[in-house]
C-alpha positions in Angstrom: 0.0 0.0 0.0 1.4 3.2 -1.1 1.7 6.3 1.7 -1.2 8.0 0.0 -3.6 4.9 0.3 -2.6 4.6 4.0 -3.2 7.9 4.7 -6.6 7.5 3.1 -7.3 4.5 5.3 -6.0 6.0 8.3 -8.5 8.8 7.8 -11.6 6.2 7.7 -10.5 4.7 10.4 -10.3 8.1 12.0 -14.0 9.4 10.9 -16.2 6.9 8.8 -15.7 4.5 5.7 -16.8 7.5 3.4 -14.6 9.9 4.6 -12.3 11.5 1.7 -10.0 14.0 2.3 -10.8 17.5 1.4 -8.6 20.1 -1.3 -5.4 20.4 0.4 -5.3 18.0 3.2 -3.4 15.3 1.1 -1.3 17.8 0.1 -0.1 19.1 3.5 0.7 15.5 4.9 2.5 14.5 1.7 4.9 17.9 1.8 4.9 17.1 5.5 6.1 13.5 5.0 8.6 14.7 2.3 10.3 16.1 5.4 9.6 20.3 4.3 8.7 23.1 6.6 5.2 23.2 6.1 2.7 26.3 6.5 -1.4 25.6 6.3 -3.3 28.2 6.2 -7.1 27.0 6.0 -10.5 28.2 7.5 -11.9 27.1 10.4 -13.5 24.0 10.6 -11.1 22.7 7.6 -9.6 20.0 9.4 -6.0 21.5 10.0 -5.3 18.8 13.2 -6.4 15.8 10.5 -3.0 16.4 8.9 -0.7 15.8 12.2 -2.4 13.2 13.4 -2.0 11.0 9.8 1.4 12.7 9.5 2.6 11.6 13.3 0.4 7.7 13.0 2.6 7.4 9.7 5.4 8.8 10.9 5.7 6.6 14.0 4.8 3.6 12.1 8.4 4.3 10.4 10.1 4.0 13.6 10.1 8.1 13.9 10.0 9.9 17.2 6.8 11.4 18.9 5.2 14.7 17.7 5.2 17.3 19.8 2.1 20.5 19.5 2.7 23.4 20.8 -0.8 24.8 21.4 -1.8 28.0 23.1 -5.2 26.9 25.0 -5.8 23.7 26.9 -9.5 23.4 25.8 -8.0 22.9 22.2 -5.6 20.2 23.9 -8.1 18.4 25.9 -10.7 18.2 22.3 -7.5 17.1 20.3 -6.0 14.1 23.1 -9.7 12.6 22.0 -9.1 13.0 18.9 -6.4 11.6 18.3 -7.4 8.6 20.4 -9.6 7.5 17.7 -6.0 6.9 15.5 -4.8 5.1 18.4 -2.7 7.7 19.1 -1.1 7.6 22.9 -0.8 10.9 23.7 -0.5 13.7 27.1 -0.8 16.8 27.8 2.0 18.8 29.7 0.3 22.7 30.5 0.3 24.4 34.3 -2.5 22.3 35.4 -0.7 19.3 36.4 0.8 18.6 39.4 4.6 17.3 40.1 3.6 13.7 40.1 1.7 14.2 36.9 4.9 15.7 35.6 7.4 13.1 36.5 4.3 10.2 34.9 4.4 12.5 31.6 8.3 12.4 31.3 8.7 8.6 32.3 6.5 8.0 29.3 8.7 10.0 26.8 11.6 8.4 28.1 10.1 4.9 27.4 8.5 6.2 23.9 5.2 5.8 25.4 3.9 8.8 23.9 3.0 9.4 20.2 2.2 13.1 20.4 2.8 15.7 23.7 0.4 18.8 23.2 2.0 21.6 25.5 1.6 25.1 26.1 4.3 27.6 24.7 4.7 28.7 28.5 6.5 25.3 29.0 9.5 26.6 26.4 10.2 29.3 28.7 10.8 26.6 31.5 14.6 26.3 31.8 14.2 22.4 33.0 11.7 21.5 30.0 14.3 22.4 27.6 17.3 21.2 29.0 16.0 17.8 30.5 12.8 17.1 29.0 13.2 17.5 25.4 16.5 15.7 25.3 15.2 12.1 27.4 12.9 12.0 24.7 13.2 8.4 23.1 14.0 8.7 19.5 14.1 12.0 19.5 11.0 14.7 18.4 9.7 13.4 15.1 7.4 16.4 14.2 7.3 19.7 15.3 3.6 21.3 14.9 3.1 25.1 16.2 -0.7 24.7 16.4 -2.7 28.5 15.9 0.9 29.6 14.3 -0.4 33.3 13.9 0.6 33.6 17.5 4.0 33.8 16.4 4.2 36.6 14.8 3.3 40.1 16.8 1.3 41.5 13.5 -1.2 38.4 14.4 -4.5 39.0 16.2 -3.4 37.0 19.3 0.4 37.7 19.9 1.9 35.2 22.7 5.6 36.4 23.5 6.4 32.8 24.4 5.6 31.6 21.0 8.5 33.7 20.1 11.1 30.7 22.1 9.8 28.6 19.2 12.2 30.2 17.2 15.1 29.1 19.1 13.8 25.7 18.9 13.6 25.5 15.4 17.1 27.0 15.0 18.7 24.0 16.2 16.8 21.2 15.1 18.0 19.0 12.4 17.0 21.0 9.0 15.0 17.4 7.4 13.1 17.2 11.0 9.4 17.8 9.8 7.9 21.2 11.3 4.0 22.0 10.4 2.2 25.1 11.3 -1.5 25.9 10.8 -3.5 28.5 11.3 -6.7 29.6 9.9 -5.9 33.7 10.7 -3.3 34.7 8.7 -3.0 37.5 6.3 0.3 38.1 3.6 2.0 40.3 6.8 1.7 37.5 9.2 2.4 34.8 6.9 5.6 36.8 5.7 6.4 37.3 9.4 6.0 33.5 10.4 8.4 32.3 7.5 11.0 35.0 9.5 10.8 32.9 13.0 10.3 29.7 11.4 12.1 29.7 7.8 10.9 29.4 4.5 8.0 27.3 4.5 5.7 25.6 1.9 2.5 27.4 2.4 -0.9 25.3 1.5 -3.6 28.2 1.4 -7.3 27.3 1.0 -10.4 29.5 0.3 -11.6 31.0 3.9 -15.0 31.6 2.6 -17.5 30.1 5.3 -21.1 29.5 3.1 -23.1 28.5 6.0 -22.4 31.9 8.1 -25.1 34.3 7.7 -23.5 37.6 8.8 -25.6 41.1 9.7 -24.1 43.8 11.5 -26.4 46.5 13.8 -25.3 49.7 15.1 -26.8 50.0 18.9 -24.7 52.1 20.8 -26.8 51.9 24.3 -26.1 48.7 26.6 -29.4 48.9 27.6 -30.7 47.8 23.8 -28.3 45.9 23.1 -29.5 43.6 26.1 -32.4 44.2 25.3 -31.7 42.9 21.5 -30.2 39.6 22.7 -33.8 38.9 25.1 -35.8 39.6 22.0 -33.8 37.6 19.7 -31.1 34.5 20.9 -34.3 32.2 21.3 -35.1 33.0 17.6 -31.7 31.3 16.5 -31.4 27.7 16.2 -29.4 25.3 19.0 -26.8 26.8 21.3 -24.2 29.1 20.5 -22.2 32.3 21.6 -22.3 35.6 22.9 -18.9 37.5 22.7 -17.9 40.2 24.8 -15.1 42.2 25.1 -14.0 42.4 28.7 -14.5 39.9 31.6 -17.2 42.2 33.6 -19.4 42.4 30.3 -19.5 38.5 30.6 -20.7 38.1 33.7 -23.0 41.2 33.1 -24.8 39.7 29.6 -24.9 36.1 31.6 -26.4 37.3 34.5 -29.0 39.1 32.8 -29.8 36.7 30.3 -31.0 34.2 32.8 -32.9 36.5 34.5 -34.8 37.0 31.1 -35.5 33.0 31.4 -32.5 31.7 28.9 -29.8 29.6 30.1 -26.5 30.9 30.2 -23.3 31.4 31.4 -20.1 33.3 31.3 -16.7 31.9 30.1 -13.3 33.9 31.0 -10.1 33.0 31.6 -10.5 34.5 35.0 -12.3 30.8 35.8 -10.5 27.8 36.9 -9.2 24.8 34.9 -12.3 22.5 35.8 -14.6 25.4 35.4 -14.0 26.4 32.1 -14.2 22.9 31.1 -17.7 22.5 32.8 -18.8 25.4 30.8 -17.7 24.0 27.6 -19.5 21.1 28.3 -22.6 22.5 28.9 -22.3 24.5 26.0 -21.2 21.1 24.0 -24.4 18.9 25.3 -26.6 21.8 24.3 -28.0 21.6 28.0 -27.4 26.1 27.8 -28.9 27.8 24.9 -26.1 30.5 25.4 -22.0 30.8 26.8 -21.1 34.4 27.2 -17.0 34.4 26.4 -14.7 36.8 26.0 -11.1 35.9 24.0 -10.7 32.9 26.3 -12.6 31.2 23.9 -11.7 31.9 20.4 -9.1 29.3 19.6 -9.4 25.8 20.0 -13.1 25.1 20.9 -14.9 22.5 18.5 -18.5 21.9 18.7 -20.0 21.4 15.3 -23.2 22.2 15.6 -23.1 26.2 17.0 -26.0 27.4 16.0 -25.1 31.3 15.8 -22.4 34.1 17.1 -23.4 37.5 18.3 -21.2 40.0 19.5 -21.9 42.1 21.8 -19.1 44.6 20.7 -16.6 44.8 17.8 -13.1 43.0 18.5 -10.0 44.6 17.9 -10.0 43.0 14.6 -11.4 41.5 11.4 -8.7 38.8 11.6 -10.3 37.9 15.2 -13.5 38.0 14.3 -13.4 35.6 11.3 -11.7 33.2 14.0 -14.6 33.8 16.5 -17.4 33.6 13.8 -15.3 30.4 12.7 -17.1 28.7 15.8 -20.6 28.6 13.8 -22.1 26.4 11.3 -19.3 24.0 10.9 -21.8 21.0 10.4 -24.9 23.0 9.8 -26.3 24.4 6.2 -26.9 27.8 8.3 -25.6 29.9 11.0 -26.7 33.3 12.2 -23.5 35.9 12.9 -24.3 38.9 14.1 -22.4 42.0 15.6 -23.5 44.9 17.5 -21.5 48.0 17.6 -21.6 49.9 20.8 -20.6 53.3 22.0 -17.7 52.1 24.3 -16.3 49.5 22.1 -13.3 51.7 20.5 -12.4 53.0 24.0 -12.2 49.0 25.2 -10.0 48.2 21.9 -7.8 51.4 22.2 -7.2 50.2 25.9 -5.8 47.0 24.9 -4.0 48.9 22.2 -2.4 50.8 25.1 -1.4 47.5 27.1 -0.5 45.3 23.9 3.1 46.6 24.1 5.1 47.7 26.7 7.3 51.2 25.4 10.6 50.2 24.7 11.7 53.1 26.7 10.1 51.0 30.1 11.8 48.5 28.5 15.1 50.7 28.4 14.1 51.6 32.2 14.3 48.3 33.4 17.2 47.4 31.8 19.1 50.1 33.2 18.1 49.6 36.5 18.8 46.0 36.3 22.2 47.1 35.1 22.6 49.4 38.2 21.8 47.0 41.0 22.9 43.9 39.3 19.9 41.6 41.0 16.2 42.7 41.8 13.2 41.1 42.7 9.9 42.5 40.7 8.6 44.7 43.6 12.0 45.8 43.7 11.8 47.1 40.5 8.0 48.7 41.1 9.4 50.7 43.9 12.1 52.2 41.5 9.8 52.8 38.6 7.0 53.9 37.9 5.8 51.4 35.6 2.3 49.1 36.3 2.7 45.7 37.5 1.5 44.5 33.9 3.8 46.2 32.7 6.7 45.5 34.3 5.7 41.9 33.9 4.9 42.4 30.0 8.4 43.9 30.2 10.6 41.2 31.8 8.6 38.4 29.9 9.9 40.1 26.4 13.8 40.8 27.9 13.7 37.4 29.0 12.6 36.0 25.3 15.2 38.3 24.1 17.8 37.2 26.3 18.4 40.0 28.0 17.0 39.3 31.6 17.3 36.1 32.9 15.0 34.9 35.7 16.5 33.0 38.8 13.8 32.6 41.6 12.0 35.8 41.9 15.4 37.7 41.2 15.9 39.4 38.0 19.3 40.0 36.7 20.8 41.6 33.2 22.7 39.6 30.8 25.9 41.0 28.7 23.8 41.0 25.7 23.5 44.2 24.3 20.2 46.2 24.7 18.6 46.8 21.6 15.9 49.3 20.7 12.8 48.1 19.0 11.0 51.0 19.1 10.0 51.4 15.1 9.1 47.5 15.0 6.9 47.9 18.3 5.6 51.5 16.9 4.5 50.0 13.3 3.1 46.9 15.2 0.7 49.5 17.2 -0.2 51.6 14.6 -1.5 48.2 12.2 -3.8 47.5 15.4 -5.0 51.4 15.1 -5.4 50.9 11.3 -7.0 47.0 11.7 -9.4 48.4 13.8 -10.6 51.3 11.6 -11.4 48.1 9.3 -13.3 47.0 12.1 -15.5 49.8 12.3 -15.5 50.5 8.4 -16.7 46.5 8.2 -19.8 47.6 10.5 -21.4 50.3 8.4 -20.2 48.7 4.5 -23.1 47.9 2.1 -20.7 45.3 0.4 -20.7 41.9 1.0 -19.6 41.7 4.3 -18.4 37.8 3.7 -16.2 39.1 1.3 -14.8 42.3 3.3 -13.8 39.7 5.8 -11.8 37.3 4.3 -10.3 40.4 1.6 -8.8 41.4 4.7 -7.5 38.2 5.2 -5.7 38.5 1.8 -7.9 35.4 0.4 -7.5 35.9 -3.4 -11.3 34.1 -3.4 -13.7 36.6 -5.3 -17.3 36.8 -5.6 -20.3 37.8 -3.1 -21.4 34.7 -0.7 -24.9 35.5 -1.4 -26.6 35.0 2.1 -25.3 38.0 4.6 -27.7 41.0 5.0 -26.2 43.1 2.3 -26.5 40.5 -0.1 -30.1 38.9 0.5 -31.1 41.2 3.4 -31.6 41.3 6.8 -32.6 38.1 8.7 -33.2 39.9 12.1 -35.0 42.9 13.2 -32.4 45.3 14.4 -35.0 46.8 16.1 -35.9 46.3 20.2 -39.0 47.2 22.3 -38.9 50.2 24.7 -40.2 48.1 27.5 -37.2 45.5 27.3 -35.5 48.2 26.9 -36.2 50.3 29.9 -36.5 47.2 32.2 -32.4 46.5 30.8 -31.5 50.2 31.7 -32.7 49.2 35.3 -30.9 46.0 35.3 -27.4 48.4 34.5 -28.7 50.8 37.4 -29.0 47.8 40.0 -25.9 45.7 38.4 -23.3 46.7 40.6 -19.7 46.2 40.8 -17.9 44.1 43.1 -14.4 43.6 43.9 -12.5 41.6 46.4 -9.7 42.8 48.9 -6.3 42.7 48.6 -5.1 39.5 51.0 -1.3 40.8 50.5 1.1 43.7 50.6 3.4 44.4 48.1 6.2 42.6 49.3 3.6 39.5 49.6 3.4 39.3 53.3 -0.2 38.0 54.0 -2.3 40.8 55.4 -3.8 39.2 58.5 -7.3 37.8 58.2 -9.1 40.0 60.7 -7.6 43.4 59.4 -8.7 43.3 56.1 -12.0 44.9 54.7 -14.9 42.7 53.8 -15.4 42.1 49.4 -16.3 45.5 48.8 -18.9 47.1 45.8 -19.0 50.1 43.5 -22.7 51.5 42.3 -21.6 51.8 38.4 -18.6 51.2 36.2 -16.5 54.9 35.7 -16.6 54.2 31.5 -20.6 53.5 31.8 -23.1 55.6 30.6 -25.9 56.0 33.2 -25.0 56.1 37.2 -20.8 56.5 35.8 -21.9 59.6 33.6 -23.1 61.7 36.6 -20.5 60.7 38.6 -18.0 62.2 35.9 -20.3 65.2 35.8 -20.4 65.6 39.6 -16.8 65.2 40.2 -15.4 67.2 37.1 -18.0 69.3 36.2 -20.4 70.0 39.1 -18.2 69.1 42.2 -21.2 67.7 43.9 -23.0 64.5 43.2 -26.5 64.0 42.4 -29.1 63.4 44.5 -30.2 60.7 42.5 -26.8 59.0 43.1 -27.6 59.5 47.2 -30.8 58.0 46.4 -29.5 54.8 44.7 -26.5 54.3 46.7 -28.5 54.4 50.0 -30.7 51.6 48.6 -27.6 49.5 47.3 -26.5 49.8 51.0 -29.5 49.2 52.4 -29.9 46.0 50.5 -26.3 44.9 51.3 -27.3 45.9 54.9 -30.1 43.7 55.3 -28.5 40.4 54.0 -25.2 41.3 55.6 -25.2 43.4 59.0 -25.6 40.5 61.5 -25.5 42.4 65.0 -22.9 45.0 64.3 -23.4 48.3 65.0 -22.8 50.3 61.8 -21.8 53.9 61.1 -20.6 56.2 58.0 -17.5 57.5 57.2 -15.8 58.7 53.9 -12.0 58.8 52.7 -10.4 62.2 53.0 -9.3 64.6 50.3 -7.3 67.7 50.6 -8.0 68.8 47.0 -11.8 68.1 47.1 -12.1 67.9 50.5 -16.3 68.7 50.3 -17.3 66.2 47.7 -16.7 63.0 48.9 -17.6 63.7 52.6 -21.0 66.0 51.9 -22.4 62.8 49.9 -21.4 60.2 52.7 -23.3 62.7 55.3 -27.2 62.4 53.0 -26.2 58.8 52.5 -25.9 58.4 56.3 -28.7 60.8 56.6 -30.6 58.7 54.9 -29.5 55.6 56.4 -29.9 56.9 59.7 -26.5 55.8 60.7 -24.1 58.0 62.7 -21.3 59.9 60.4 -18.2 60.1 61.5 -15.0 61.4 59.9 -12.2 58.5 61.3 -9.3 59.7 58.8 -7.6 62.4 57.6 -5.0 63.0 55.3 -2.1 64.2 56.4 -0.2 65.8 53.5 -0.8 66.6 49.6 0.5 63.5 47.7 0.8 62.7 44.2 -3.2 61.9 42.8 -3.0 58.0 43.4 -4.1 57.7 39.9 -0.9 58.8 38.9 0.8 56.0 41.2 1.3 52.7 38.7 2.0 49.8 40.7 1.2 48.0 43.9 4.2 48.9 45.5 4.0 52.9 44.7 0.1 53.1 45.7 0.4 51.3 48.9 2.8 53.6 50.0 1.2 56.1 48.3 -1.6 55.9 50.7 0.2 54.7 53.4 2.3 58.0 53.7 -0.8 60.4 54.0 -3.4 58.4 56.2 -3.8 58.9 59.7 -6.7 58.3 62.0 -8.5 60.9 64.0 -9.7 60.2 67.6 -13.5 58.9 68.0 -15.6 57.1 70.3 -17.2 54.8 67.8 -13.8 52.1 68.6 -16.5 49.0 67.6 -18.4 50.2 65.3 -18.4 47.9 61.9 -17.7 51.2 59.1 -19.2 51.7 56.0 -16.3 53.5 54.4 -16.9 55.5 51.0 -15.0 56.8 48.2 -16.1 58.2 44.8 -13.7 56.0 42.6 -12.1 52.5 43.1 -9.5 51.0 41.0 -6.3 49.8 42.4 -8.3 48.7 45.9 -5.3 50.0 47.9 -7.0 52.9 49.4 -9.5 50.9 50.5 -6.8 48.7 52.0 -5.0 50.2 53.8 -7.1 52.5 55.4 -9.2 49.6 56.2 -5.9 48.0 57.8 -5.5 50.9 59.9 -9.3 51.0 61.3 -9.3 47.3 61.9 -6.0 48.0 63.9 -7.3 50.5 66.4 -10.4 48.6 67.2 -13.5 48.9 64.9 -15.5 46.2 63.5 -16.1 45.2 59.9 -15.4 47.8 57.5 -17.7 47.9 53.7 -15.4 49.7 51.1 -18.0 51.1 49.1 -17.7 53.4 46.0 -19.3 55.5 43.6 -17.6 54.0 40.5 -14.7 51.8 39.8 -12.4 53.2 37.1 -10.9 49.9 36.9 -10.0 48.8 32.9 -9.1 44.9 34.1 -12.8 43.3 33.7 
C-alpha cells in the first residue's frame, strides 16, 4: 500500500468508511512527509489537526520519534487528546494544570516512547528544566514539530503570545530534514511573511476561507441597555446553542447574568475561571443543555463543537482577523448559522485600551534594563518601587527581555545579561499603529453595504472573489435590528442595579499576607466609571459639578440598604468617607445624606495628612500602597466598635481601601464595607 492509500485508510478509520480528504489535506501530509517546513493556512473547521495526526500515525509507524504541538489553549488540547485517540494515538498533555507527580508520569513516558504526540503550552518553552531535561530524554528524538494557531507567532497576528516567540530558538537547532508544520486559519500576507521569518521558509498550503453556512448582519446600537435588550428579544429565535462575545470579563458576567434572568440559560466563560470550570462550561455548552455561553477571548481558539447554532457579539473585536476566527465557531456542520455584531458606543475606548497594554514602550523597557544594570539583582517589587511602571507592565516587560535574552530569571530575582540592549522601538511603533489601522477596518466592516463575507476574508488576503450570497447586504436582513422600549427600559434598570464588586487585597506588596481580621470585607461600587448611566453623573459631579446628584444619594442608600439587610448580622454600623485635601467637600457632603438617609451615625475617622501625588498617577502596587500609606492617619473617636461603611467616589487599584481599612481594623473597629461610587478599573 502506497503512503497516499494509508493515509486514506488511516483517515476512515479516523472518521467513517466515506470519509475523503478535502482540497489540500493530502497535500499538506504528503509535503509534511517529504520532510519540508510546512505552513497551512485553512479556514476554520477545515480539518487542520487531521494532517498531524496522519502525518505523526505514519510517521511513527516508520520507527520516527513522537510529535510534539505546541498549542496555546488547553481546551484545544483536551478536544485534540480525543481526537487523536480515535488513531490510536497515545498521547499527554503537559500545561500548568498538572501537578509534580503528573509531571514526572508525563516524562517517564517520553523516556520509554510511550507517547506518540505531547500537546504543550508555549509557556513550558520558557521553563529552563523542559528544555534542558525534558526534550532531550525523549526516546527517539522529536519526530514532528507542529506550532498549532501559528499566527501567535508573529506580533502582526490578532493573538500575539511572546512565548511563542522561544519557538524560534527551537527551530534554529533542530536537524533541517526534521518535519515542522504550522497551521493557522488567521493569517494575512504580513503574518504569513512574518511566520516564515521565525520559522524559515516554509511551503504554504492556502485554502479559500469563505464560510457558506455563516449568515453575517451587522447593527449599530450604541446603548447597553438595547443591546440587552436585543439579545432577550432575539437569541431564542436562533437555532441550537451558541455564543455571545464580549469584550472584557465584567461584560461576561454582566450579559450572563442578565440573560437568565430574562428566562435563557446561560453562562459566562473567562479566563479569569479555573481549569475545571472552564471545562464544565464547555461542556454545557457542548451537550446543548445552555442555549447561550457568554466568552470573551478565552474562547476563540481551539473550541470545537460542530453544531453552533449562531455568534453574536456584543461589541466589535479589535480586529477582522479575530473575528473571522470567532465567527469560525458557527455552522461547521450546519447548512446555516446566524452571525451577528452589534457596535456599541464604548467598544473603540475597550479596543484602544488594549491597544495601550498590547506593548510595553521600549523606553520601560530601556528603564528596566538600566536599572537591572545598576543594582545587578532585583526582585519585581523591587523594580516597582524604582519605577513607575504598572505591575503589567513591568511583567509584560521582563517576559519580552527574558525571550530576548536580556534578563534572565533565577527565583524571583531578576538580573541583566551582557547581551547588548537593543531598541525596537519602530518595530513595536508599526506593530501599534497596524492594530489602530486594523481596527478602523473593524469599524468601516460595521457600516459597508458590500458583501460583508467578502470584506472579511479580503482582509485576510484570500484571493477568493465573488459575493457569498446569504449576509444582509446581499439577501437582506434576517433579524429585526429593532428592540422594544419596555425591554428596553426594564435593561437600563438591570445596568442601574448591576453593581460592581471587587475583592480585597489579601497581601502587601512585598507578599506578606495581610492578616485575616484586618482586612476589609469584598467590597462594591454602584456603576462602572466608563458606563453611561450612574458612571456619567459621577463624571459630571466630580469634574464638572463638584457635587453629586441626588439621585446618586438615592441609589447608593438603597444598594446599601440591600447589602445591609442580608449582611449586617448584630454590628453596629456607622458612616464614614475617605479624605481629600484637593476636594475635600465632595466626597464627605455625599457620605453625610447617605448616612442621613440611612440613619446611621457619620463620622470622619481619617484624615490625610499631606498633599500627595493623585493615586491615579501612582502605577503599581508597590508605589500606591505607600502612596496611601504616607498620607493616612486616623483621628480620635468614640465609635472604637463600630463595623464602618467606608466610602470613596472612585475605586481601581483597591489600595485605598486597603489600607485604610488596615489601619481601622487595627485601632479597634468592627467590619469595615469599602463602598464606592464608580470603579475606574480597565481589568474586567
Amino acid at each position: 500500500m502506497n503512503t497516499e492509500s494509508l493515509a486514506n485508510q488511516y483517515l476512515r478509520n479516523m472518521l467513517d468508511e466515506k470519509a475523503t480528504f478535502k482540497e489540500g489535506q493530502w497535500e499538506s501530509i504528503e509535503s509534511v512527509l517529504q520532510r519540508k517546513r510546512t505552513l497551512v493556512v485553512q479556514k476554520t473547521g477545515w480539518g487542520k489537526s487531521l494532517v498531524y495526526f496522519l502525518s505523526t500515525k505514519i510517521l511513527r509507524d516508520s520507527g520516527s520519534g513522537p510529535t510534539v504541538v505546541i498549542s496555546p489553549l488547553m481546551s484545544l488540547m483536551r478536544n485534540q487528546v480525543d481526537s487523536a485517540a480515535r488513531l490510536g494515538l497515545r498521547s499527554a498533555l503537559m500545561n500548568s494544570s498538572l501537578d509534580a507527580q503528573e509531571v514526572k508520569e508525563v516524562k517517564r513516558r517520553l523516556t520509554q516512547g510511550d507517547i506518540d504526540i505531547l500537546f504543550l503550552t508555549p509557556e513550558q518553552l520558557s521553563k529552563e528544566a523542559f528544555l534542558e531535561q525534558t526534550l532531550p530524554s525523549i526516546r527517539d528524538g522529536i519526530g514532528m514539530l507542529v506550532i498549532d494557531e501559528a499566527h501567535c507567532v508573529s506580533d502582526w497576528g490578532h493573538d500575539f503570545r511572546p512565548d511563542y516567540r522561544l519557538i524560534s530558538r527551537i527551530v534554529r537547532v533542530l536537524p533541517s530534514n526534521l518535519p515542522i508544520l504550522a497551521t493557522t486559519a488567521t493569517a494575512n500576507n504580513r503574518v504569513v511573511k512574518d511566520i516564515q521569518e521565525q520559522l524559515g521558509a516554509m511551503t504554504v498550503v492556502r485554502g479559500p476561507l469563505t464560510r457558506k453556512s455563516l449568515r453575517i448582519q451587522t447593527i449599530v446600537m450604541p446603548k447597553k441597555a438595547e443591546r440587552l435588550a436585543w439579545l432577550a428579544n432575539n437569541l431564542n429565535q436562533f437555532p441550537g446553542s451558541g455564543i455571545v462575545y464580549c469584550s472584557t470579563v465584567s461584560d461576561c458576567e454582566l450579559v450572563a447574568r442578565w440573560l437568565r434572568n430574562e428566562g435563557i440559560p446561560a453562562e459566562h466563560y473567562t479566563g479569569q475561571l479555573s481549569t475545571n470550570e472552564r471545562i464544565h462550561r464547555e461542556e454545557l455548552l457542548l451537550n446543548n443543555e445552555i442555549k447561550v455561553l457568554v466568552a470573551n477571548v478565552a474562547l476563540g481558539m481551539g473550541f470545537d463543537k460542530e453544531d453552533v447554532g449562531f455568534v453574536v457579539h456584543f461589541q466589535i473585536p479589535n480586529s477582522l482577523l479575530t473575528y473571522y476566527q470567532q465567527i469560525g465557531r458557527a455552522g461547521r456542520k450546519l447548512d446555516e448559522a446566524y452571525i451577528v455584531l452589534l457596535h456599541g458606543e464604548e467598544d473603540e475606548s475597550i479596543q484602544h485600551y488594549f491597544i495601550r497594554k498590547s506593548f510595553p514602550a521600549p523606553e520601560d523597557m530601556l528603564a528596566i534594563a538600566n536599572l537591572l544594570e545598576n543594582e545587578d539583582v532585583l526582585t519585581d517589587t523591587e523594580i516597582a518601587a524604582g519605577l513607575n511602571l504598572s505591575d503589567s507592565t513591568i511583567q509584560k516587560c521582563l517576559k519580552l527581555l527574558g525571550i530576548d535574552n536580556l534578563v534572565v530569571k533565577d527565583g524571583r530575582k531578576y538580573f541583566r545579561t551582557l547581551n547588548p540592549f537593543a531598541l525596537q522601538d519602530a518595530r513595536i511603533s508599526n506593530v501599534v499603529n497596524n492594530k489602530k489601522y486594523e481596527l478602523e477596518r473593524m469599524k468601516s466592516f460595521v457600516t459597508t453595504t458590500e458583501c460583508l463575507m467578502r470584506f472579511v476574508i479580503r482582509e485576510l488576503d484570500d484571493p477568493a472573489s465573488g459575493d457569498c450570497g446569504v449576509c444582509s447586504n446581499c439577501a437582506g436582513s434576517f433579524v429585526n435590528s429593532m428592540v422594544e422600549e419596555e425591554k428596553t427600559i426594564k435593561a437600563e434598570i438591570f445596568l442601574q442595579h448591576s453593581y460592581f464588586y471587587f475583592d480585597q487585597r489579601k497581601q502587601w506588596p512585598t507578599r506578606a499576607a495581610i492578616p485575616k481580621h484586618l482586612q476589609c470585607e469584598p467590597g462594591f461600587a454602584l456603576s462602572r466609571y466608563s458606563d453611561s448611566g450612574w458612571g456619567h453623573l459621577v463624571r459630571s459631579g466630580k469634574y464638572r459639578d463638584n457635587r453629586f446628584d441626588d439621585r446618586l444619594v438615592d441609589a447608593s442608600t438603597n444598594a446599601l440598604k440591600d447589602w445591609l439587610s442580608k449582611n449586617a448580622g448584630k454590628d453596629q454600623w456607622m458612616i464614614s468617607s475617605m479624605p481629600s485635601l484637593r476636594r475635600p467637600h465632595l466626597v464627605r457632603d455625599f457620605a453625610e445624606k447617605v448616612a442621613h438617609q440611612l440613619a446611621l451615625p457619620y463620622v470622619e475617622l481619617l484624615t490625610q495628612t499631606s498633599l500627595r501625588p493623585e493615586q491615579k498617577k501612582m502605577n503599581n502596587s508597590q508605589l500606591q500602597e505607600q502612596n496611601v500609606r504616607d498620607s493616612l492617619s486616623l483621628k480620635p473617636s468614640n465609635y472604637q466598635g463600630y463595623s464602618v461603611i467606608l466610602i470613596d467616589d472612585m475605586v481601581d487599584s483597591r489600595w485605598t481601601f486597603t489600607v485604610a481599612g488596615f489601619l481601622l481594623r487595627e485601632s479597634g473597629y468592627g467590619r469595615i464595607l469599602p463602598f464606592a461610587l464608580s470603579s475606574t478599573s480597565e481589568s474586567g
